[in-house]
ZAMARDREN-60328 format. One line per field, with one value per residue (C-alpha): residue number from 0; y, z, x. Coordinates in steps of 0.2 Angstrom, whole numbers, plus 5000, padded with zeros to 4 digits. Last residue first. Layout:
N
num <- [NUM, ...]
py <- [Y, ...]
pz <- [Z, ...]
px <- [X, ...]
//
This chain:
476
num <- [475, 474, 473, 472, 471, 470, 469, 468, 467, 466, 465, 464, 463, 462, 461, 460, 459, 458, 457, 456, 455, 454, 453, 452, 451, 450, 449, 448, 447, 446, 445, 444, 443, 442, 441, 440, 439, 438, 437, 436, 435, 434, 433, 432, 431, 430, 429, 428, 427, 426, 425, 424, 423, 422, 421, 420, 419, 418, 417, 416, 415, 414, 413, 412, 411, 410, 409, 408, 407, 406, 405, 404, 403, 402, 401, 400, 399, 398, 397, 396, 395, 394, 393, 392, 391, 390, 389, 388, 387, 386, 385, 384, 383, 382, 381, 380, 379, 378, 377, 376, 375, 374, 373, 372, 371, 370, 369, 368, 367, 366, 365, 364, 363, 362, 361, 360, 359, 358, 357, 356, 355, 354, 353, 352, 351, 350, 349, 348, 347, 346, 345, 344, 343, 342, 341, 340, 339, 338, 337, 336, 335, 334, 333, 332, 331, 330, 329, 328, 327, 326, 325, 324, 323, 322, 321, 320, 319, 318, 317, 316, 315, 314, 313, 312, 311, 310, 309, 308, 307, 306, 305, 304, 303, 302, 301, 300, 299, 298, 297, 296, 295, 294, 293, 292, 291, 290, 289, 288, 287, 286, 285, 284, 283, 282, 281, 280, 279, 278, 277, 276, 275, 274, 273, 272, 271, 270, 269, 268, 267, 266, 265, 264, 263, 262, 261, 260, 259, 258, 257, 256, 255, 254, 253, 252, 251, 250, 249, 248, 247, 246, 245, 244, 243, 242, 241, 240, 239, 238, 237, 236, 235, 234, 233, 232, 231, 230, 229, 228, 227, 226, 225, 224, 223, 222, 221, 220, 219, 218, 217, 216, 215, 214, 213, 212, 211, 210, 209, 208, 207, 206, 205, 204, 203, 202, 201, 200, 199, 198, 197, 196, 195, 194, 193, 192, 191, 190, 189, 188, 187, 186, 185, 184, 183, 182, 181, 180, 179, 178, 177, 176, 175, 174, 173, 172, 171, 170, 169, 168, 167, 166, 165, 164, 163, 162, 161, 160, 159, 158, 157, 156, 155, 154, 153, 152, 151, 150, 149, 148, 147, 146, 145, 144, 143, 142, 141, 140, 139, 138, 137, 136, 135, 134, 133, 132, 131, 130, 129, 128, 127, 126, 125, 124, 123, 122, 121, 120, 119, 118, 117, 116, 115, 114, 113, 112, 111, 110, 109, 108, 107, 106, 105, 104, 103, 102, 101, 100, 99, 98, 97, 96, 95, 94, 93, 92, 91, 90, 89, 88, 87, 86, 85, 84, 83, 82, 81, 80, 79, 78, 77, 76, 75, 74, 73, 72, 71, 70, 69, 68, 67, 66, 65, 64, 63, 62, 61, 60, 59, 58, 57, 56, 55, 54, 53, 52, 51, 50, 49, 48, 47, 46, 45, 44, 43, 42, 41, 40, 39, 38, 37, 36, 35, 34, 33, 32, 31, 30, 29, 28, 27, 26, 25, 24, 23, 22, 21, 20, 19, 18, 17, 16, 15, 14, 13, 12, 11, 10, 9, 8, 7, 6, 5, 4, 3, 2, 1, 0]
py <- [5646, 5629, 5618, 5599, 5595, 5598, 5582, 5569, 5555, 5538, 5530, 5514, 5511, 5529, 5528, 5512, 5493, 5489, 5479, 5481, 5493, 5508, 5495, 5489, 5505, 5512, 5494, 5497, 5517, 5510, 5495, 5508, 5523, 5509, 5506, 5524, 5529, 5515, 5522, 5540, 5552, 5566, 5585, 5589, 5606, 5612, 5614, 5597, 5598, 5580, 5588, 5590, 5571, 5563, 5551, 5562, 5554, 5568, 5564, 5575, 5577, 5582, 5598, 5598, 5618, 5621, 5603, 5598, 5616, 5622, 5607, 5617, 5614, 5627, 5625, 5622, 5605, 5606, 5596, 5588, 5569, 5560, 5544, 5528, 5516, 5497, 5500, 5494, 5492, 5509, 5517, 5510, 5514, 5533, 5531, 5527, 5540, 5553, 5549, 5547, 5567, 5571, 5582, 5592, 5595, 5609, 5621, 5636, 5649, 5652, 5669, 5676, 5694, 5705, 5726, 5737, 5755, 5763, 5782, 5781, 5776, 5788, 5773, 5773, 5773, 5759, 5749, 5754, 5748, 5730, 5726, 5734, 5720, 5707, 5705, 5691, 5682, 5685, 5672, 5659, 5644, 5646, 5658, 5660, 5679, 5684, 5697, 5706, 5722, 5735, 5753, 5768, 5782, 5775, 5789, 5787, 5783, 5768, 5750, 5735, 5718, 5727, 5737, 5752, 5746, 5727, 5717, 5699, 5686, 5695, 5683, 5686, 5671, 5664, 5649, 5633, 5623, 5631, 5640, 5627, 5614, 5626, 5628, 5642, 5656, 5669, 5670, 5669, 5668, 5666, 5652, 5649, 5631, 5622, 5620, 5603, 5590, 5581, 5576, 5587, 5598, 5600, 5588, 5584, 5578, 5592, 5595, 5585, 5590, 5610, 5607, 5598, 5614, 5625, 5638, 5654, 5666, 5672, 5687, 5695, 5709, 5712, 5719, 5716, 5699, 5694, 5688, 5693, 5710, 5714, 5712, 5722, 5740, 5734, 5732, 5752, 5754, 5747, 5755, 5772, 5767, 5761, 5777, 5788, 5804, 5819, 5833, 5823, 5818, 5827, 5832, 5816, 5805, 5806, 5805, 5789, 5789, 5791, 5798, 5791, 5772, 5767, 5748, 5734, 5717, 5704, 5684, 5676, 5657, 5646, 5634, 5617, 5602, 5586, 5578, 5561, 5558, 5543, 5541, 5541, 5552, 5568, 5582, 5571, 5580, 5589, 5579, 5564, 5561, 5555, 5564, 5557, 5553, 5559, 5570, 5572, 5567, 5577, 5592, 5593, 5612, 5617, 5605, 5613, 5631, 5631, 5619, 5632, 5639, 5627, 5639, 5637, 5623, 5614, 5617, 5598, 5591, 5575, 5571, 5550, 5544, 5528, 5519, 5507, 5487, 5487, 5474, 5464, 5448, 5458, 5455, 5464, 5477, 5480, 5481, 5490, 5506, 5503, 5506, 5520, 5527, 5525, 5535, 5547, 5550, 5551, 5559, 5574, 5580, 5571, 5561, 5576, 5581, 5568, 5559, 5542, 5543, 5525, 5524, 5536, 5529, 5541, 5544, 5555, 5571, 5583, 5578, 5570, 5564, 5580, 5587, 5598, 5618, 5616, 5607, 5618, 5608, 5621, 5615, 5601, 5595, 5578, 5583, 5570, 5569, 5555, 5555, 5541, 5535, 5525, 5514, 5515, 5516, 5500, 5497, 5515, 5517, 5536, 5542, 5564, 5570, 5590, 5600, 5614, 5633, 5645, 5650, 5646, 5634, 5618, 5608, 5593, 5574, 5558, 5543, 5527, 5517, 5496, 5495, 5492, 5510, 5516, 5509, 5515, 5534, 5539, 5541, 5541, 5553, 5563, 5566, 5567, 5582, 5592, 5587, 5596, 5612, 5623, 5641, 5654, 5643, 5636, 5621, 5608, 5593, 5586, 5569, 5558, 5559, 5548, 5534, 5530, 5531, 5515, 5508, 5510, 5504, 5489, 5484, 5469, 5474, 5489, 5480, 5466, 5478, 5484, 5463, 5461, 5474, 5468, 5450, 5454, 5462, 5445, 5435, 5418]
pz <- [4201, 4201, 4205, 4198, 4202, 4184, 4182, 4189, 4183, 4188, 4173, 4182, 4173, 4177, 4195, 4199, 4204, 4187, 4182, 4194, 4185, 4197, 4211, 4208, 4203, 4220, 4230, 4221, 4228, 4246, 4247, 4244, 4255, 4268, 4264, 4261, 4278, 4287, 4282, 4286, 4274, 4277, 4275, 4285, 4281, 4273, 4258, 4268, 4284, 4285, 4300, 4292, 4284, 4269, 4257, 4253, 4241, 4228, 4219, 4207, 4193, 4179, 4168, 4157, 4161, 4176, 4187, 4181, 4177, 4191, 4203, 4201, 4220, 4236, 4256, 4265, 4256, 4248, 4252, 4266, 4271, 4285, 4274, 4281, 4291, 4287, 4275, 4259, 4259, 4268, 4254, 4242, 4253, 4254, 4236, 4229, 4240, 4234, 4217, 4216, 4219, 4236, 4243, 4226, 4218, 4226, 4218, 4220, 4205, 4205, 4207, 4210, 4211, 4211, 4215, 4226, 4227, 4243, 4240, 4241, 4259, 4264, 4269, 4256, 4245, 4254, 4251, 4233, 4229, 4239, 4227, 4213, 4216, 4221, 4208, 4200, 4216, 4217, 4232, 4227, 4230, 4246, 4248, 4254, 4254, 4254, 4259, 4256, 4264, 4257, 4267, 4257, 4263, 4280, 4293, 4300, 4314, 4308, 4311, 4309, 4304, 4303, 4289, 4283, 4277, 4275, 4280, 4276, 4274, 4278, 4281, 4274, 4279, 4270, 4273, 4272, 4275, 4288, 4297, 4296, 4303, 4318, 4322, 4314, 4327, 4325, 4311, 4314, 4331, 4348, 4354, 4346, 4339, 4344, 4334, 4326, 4331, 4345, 4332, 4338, 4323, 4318, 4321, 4307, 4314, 4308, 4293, 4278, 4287, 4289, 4268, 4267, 4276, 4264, 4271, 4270, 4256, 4257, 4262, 4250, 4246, 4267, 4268, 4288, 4289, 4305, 4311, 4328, 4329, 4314, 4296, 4280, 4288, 4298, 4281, 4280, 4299, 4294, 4278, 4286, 4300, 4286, 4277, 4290, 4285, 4285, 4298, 4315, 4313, 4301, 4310, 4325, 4309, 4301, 4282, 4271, 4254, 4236, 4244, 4250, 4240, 4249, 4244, 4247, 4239, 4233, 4233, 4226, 4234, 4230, 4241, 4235, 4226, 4233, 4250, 4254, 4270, 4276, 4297, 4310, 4300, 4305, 4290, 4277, 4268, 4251, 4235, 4227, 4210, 4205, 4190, 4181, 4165, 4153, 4139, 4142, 4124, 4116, 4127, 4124, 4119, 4132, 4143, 4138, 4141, 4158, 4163, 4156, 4172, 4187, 4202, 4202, 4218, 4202, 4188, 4183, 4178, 4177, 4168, 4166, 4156, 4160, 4150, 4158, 4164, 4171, 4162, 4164, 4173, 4184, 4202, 4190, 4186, 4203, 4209, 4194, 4199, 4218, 4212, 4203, 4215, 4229, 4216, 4216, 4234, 4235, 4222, 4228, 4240, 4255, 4250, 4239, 4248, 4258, 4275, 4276, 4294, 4302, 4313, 4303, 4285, 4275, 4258, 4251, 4240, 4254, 4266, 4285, 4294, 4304, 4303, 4288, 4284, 4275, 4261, 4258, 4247, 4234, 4231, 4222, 4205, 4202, 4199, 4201, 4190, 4186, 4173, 4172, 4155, 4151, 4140, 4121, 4113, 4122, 4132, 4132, 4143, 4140, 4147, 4146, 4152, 4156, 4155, 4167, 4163, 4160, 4145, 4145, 4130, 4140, 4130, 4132, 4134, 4130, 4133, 4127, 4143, 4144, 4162, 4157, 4147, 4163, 4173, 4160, 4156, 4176, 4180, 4164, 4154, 4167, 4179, 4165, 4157, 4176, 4179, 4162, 4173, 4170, 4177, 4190, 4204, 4212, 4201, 4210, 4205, 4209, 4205, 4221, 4226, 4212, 4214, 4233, 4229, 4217, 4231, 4243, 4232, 4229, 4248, 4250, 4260, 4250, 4235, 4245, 4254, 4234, 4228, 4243, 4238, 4223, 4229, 4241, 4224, 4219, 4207, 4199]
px <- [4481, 4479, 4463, 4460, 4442, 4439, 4451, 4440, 4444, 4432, 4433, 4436, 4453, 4459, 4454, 4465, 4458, 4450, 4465, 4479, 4493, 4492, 4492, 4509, 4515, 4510, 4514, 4535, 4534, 4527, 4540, 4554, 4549, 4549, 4569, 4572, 4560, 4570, 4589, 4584, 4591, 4604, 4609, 4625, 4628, 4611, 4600, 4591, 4598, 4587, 4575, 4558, 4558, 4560, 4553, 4539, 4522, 4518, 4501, 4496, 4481, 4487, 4483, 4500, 4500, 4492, 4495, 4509, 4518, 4511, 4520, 4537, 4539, 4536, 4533, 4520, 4515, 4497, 4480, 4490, 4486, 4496, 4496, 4487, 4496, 4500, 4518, 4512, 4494, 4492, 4500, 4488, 4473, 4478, 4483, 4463, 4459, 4466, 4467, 4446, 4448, 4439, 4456, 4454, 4470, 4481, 4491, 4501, 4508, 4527, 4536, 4554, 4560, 4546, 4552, 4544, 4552, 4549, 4547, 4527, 4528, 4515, 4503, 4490, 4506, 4513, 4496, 4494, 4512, 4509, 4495, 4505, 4518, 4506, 4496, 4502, 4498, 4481, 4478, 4464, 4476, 4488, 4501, 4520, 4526, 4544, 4554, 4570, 4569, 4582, 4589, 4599, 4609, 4616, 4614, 4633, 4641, 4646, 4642, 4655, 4644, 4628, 4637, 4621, 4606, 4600, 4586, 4584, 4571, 4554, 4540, 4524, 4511, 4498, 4483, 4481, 4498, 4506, 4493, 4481, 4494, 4498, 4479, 4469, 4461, 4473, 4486, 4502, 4513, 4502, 4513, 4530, 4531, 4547, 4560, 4561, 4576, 4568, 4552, 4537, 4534, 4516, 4504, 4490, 4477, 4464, 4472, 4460, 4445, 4450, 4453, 4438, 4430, 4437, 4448, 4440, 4450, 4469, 4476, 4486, 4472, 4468, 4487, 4488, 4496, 4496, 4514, 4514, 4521, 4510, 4511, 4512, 4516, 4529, 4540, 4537, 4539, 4557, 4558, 4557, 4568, 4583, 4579, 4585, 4575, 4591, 4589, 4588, 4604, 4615, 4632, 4631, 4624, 4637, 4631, 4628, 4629, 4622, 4603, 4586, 4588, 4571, 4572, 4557, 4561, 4550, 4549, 4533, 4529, 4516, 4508, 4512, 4501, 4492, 4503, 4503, 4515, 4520, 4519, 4535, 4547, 4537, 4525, 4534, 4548, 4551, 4548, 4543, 4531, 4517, 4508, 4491, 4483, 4498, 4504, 4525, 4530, 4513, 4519, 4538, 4540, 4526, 4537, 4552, 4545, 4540, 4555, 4568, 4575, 4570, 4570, 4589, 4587, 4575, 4590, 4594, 4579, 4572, 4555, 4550, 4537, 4527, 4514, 4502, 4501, 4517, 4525, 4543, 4536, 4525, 4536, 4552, 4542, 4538, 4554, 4562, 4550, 4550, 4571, 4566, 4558, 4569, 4580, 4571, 4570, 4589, 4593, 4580, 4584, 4586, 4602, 4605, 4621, 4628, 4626, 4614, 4608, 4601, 4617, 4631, 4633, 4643, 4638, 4652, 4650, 4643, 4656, 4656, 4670, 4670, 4654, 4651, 4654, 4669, 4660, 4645, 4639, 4630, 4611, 4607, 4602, 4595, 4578, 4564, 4547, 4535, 4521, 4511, 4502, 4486, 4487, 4479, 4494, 4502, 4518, 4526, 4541, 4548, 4562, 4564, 4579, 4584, 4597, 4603, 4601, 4615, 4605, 4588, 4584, 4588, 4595, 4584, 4592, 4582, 4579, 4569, 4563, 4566, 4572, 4588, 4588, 4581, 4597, 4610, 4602, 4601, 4618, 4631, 4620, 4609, 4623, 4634, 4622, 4624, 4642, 4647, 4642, 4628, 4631, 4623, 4630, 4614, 4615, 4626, 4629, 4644, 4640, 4646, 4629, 4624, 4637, 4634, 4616, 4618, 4629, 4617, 4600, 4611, 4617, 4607, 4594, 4589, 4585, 4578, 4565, 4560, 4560, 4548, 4535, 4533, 4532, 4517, 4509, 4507, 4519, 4511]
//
């Protein structure tokens, strides 16, 4: 008789003996970038040639999606149903990346290698996300293998190939796919843990809206030696324009984008939670954001504007010259309760209050944030799976900092989600030299294969106890 101890054996043996290397070898050599503004043929092989073979093994029905945004990647959808009146799993991965950047890598490195430095794995989408899907599909295989080829519920797999394009098309496929994607509960892996030394479980994402302030005050600049002091510089109206939204140290100071009290399961959930602290993370800068909150409050529970970039004039080889127009490109990060799809007349109304009524203020990018309940039955019930695996309990974040397409799971196919990181704050990850940590894959491994283990234990997970609690579920 197998036990969950072999489960997790067969996933550290799948990393022992070379396998989950040579599998990863072959995906990063996929070219798969999707931040060019156009699919390429390596999107669909990745899908076709990559991922099809080892699910098809694994006893899943595939199939590839069009994606019905133009320029957009494709998308597969695997399904492994062993009984109609199972419960089902939904997973996600992408296996797009972002551009590789080749000339800009170490020496000996190269985004479509995996190069083996110590315990860092070097190549684009190590960290994100081939590498952490595929530690999930090879805890997938592990525990299958350990249950004598059944998992005890249905399993359906999403991978899309535009996520580093802000995933064109996923909206609409899965309204298109609903009945194929309908499912119980969503675990999936993405971003990085909170530090490399402790798992991290983590419930939705803040969401993100991207904007731009512009103050076009005339076709072109004039010498500013001949018109200075006659003609507004719209580069220093728009500065004290962008000023306007949040003080010298970070505080936001537009009372409508700031979000409400943090719950006090929320505070509970965050207060061990250490920010940066590994040898490669910047260090924390005293007295920056909102007063009163701690670093891991800041980051995760409440909302910060930060500008991205700032243009007027040739910063590279100034003029003397009063440029004619000025652009802010700036971003705010938000929590649930924040009313994001305001935001555009929000920020009008504020400039106008202001006497900054010539700045235009133009949305760019949007999507919603999420967090599912901290005293879900999920929660818990992961926290002790997690700790079965690996012998510490997750770092637990009610949302990541940072942004993922969770909206769709949470808002639209209204599951409760579980993300599980198999990376870590300093992987370069969208950068030269992105890598993964050879112990985290290999423990990443055992947790993934003690997750699906656990999810098929009769009576042991929340959907077999009748203990769902989807109301709980809150995405806005």
């Amino acid at each position: 008789m197998t036990t969950r101890t072999d489960a997790l054996a067969a996933a550290a043996a799948y990393f022992d003996d070379g396998a989950f290397f040579a599998d990863l070898q072959r995906r990063i050599a996929f070219r798969t970038e999707s931040d060019t503004g156009a699919a390429t043929p390596a999107l669909e092989a990745y899908l076709r040639d990559e991922l099809i073979p080892p699910l098809e093994a694994l006893g899943f029905a595939c199939e590839v999606i069009a994606n019905p945004v133009v320029g957009g990647g494709p998308f597969l959808i695997a399904r492994r149903i062993e009984g109609a009146t199972l419960p089902t799993l939904l997973s996600y991965g992408h296996g797009d990346v972002v551009s590789g950047q080749d000339p800009h890598w170490a020496e000996g490195l190269g985004p479509w290698l995996l190069t083996v430095r110590g315990d860092r794995w070097y190549g684009r989408g190590t960290a994100d996300n081939k590498g952490q899907h595929s530690i999930n599909l090879g805890g997938l295989a592990a525990a299958l293998r350990a249950r004598g080829g059944r998992l005890g519920f249905n399993l359906t797999w999403l991978i899309e190939m535009g996520e580093e394009a802000a995933s064109p098309g996923l909206q609409a496929v899965c309204e298109q796919q609903r009945d194929k994607l309908r499912a119980d509960l969503l675990i999936a892996c993405d971003g990085p843990r909170v530090n490399a030394g402790r798992p991290t479980l983590f419930l939705g994402s803040r969401g993100a809206v991207n904007f731009s302030l512009r103050l076009r005050a005339r076709p072109r600049g004039y010498h500013s030696g001949n018109w200075g002091g006659v003609l507004a510089n719209p580069a220093t109206v728009l500065s004290h324009a962008v000023a306007s939204l949040a003080d010298p140290k970070g505080r936001i100071l537009v009372d409508a984008l700031r979000p409400p009290p943090i719950p006090q399961a929320v505070r509970s959930a965050l207060a061990d939670i250490a920010i940066g602290g590994d040898a490669e993370d910047p260090a924390l800068d005293a007295g920056w954001g909102e007063p009163g909150l701690s670093p891991a409050e800041r980051l995760m529970a409440w909302n910060t504007i930060e500008v991205l970039a700032l243009g007027a004039g040739s910063a590279e080889r100034p003029v003397n010259a009063i440029p004619g127009a000025a652009v802010a490109h700036c971003q705010l990060r938000f929590v649930v309760g924040t009313p994001w799809q305001d935001l555009a007349q929000i920020v009008r109304a504020h400039l106008d209050a202001r006497g900054f009524g010539q700045v235009e203020v133009e949305v760019t990018l949007a999507g919603a944030a999420t967090r599912l309940d901290v005293e879900n039955p999920w929660v818990e019930w992961a926290q002790r799976s997690i700790a079965g695996s690996c012998g510490q309990r997750a770092d637990l974040l009610p949302n990541l900092a940072g942004s993922l397409p969770n909206d769709v799971f949470a808002g639209l196919l209204g599951l409760p989600t579980l993300w599980v990181p198999h990376s870590y704050p300093a992987c370069a990850q969208h950068a030269p030299n992105e890598h993964l940590l050879a112990p985290l894959a290999r423990e990443g491994l055992q947790i993934m294969a003690g997750l699906y283990w656990d999810l098929g234990e009769p009576g042991r997970a929340p959907w077999q106890a009748g203990a769902l609690a989807p109301a709980s579920l809150a995405s806005h």
